[in-house]
C-alpha positions in Angstrom: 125.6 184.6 55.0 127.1 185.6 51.6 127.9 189.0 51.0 129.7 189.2 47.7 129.5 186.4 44.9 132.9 185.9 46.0 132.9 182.4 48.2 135.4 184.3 49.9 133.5 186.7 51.4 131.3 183.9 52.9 130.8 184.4 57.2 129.7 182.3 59.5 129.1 180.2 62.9 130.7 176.6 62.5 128.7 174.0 64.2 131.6 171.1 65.7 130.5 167.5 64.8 132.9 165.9 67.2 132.7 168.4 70.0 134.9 167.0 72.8 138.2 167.8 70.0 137.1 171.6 69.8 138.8 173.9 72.7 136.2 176.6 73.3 133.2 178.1 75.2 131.3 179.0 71.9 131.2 178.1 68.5 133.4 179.2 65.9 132.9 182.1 63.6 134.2 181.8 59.9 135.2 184.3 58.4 135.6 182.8 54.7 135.1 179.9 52.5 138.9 179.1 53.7 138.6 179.1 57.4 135.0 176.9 56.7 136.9 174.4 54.9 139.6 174.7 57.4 137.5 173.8 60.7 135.3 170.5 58.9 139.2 169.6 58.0 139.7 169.6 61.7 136.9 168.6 62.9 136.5 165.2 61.3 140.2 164.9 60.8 141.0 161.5 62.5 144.6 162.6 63.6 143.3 165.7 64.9 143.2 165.3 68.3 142.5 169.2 69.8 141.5 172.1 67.8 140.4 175.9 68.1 139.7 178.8 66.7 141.1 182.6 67.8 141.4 181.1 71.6 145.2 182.1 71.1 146.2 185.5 71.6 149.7 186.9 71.4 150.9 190.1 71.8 152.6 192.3 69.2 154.4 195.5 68.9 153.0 197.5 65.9 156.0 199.2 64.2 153.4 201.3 63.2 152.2 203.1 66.6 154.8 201.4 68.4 152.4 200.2 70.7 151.6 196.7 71.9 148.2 195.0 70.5 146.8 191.5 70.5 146.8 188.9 67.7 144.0 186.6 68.1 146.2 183.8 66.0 142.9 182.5 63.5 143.4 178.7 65.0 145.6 175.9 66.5 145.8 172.6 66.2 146.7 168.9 67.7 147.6 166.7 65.4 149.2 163.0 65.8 152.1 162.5 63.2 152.8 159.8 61.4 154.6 157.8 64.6 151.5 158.7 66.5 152.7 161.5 68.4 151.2 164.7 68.9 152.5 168.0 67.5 151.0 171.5 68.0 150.4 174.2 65.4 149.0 177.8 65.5 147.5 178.6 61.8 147.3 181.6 60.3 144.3 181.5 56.9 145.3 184.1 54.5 144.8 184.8 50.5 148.6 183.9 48.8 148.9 187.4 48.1 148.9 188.4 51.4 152.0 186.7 52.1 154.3 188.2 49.6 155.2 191.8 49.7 152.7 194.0 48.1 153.6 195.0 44.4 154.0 198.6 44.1 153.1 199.3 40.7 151.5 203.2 39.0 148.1 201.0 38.2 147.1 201.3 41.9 145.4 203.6 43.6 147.6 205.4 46.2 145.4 204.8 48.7 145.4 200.7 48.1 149.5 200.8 48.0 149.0 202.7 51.7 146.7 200.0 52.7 148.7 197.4 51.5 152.1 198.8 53.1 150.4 199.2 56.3 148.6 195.2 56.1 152.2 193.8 54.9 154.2 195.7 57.7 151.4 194.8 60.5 151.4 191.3 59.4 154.9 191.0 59.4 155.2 192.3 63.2 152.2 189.4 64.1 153.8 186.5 62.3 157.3 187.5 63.7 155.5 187.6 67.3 153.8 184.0 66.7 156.4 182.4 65.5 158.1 183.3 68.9 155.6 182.7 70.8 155.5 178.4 69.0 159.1 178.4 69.5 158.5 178.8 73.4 155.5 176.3 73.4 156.8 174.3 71.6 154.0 174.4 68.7 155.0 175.4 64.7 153.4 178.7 63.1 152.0 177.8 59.7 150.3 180.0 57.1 148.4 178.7 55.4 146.6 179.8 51.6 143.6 178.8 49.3 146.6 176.5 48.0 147.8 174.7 50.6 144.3 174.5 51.0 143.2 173.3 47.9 141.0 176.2 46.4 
C-alpha cells in the first residue's frame, strides 16, 4: 500500500522465501521501503542464518514520564562471518536524520522542534537500553540508514 509518493511511506506484509531462516509466528509487517529492502536482504542472504522482525522487546525508562515502556527492537539477525561463525545483531531502520540531534533552527515550527526533542530524547533512552540488553546476549546493536542501506 503506498500512501504518499514518498517510497518511504510504503507499508506492508513481507512474504519469507526461505521460511525455516525467519523466527516468527506471522509474517512480517514493513513499515517502509527500508525495512522492505532490509527483510529480502535477509531473507535470501546466504550467510544469514536466523532472522526476525519486532520479536525482540526490551524495556526502557522514558526520561520523559519516567516510566518503563517496551521497545519492540525493528529486527535481529544471525549472520555467519567471514570464518563461518555466527554473530547476532539487533537492527534498528531509521532515516540518517533521526540519528543526529535535531537542529534547532527559527525556520521550524515550534511544534516540529517539540516533536523532534521529544523523538531524539526517546530514542536515545531505547538505543541506550538495547545496546545493554546485546551486551548481555552477547549480540551488537546496529542502526542502520537509507545509507548503509544503499538508498
Amino acid at each position: 500500500m503506498l500512501f504518499k509518493k514518498d517510497s518511504r511511506y510504503r507499508q506492508g506484509i513481507y512474504k519469507p522465501l526461505n521460511r525455516e531462516k525467519f523466527s516468527g509466528n506471522q509474517d512480517p509487517i514493513y513499515r517502509s521501503s527500508w525495512e522492505l529492502k532490509f527483510f529480502k536482504w535477509a531473507d535470501t542472504n546466504k550467510r544469514v542464518v536466523r532472522w526476525g522482525s519486532e520479536n525482540i522487546i526490551i524495556p526502557y525508562v522514558s526520561p520523559l514520564d519516567r516510566k518503563v515502556h517496551r521497545y519492540f527492537v525493528d529486527n535481529f539477525i544471525v549472520f555467519l562471518n567471514a570464518e563461518g561463525k555466527p554473530k547476532k545483531y539487533l537492527i534498528e531502520i531509521k532515516p540518517s536524520k533521526s540519528v543526529s540531534k535535531p537542529v534547532v533552527n527559527n525556520r521550524k515550527k515550534k511544534q516540529t522542534m517539540i516533536y523532534e526533542q521529544k523523538t531524539w530524547i526517546i530514542n536515545q533512552a531505547k538505543w541506550e537500553a538495547a545496546k545493554k540488553w546485546a551486551d548481555k546476549k552477547d549480540y551488537e546493536f546496529l542502526i542502520l540508514t537509507e545509507k548503509e542501506l544503499g538508498l
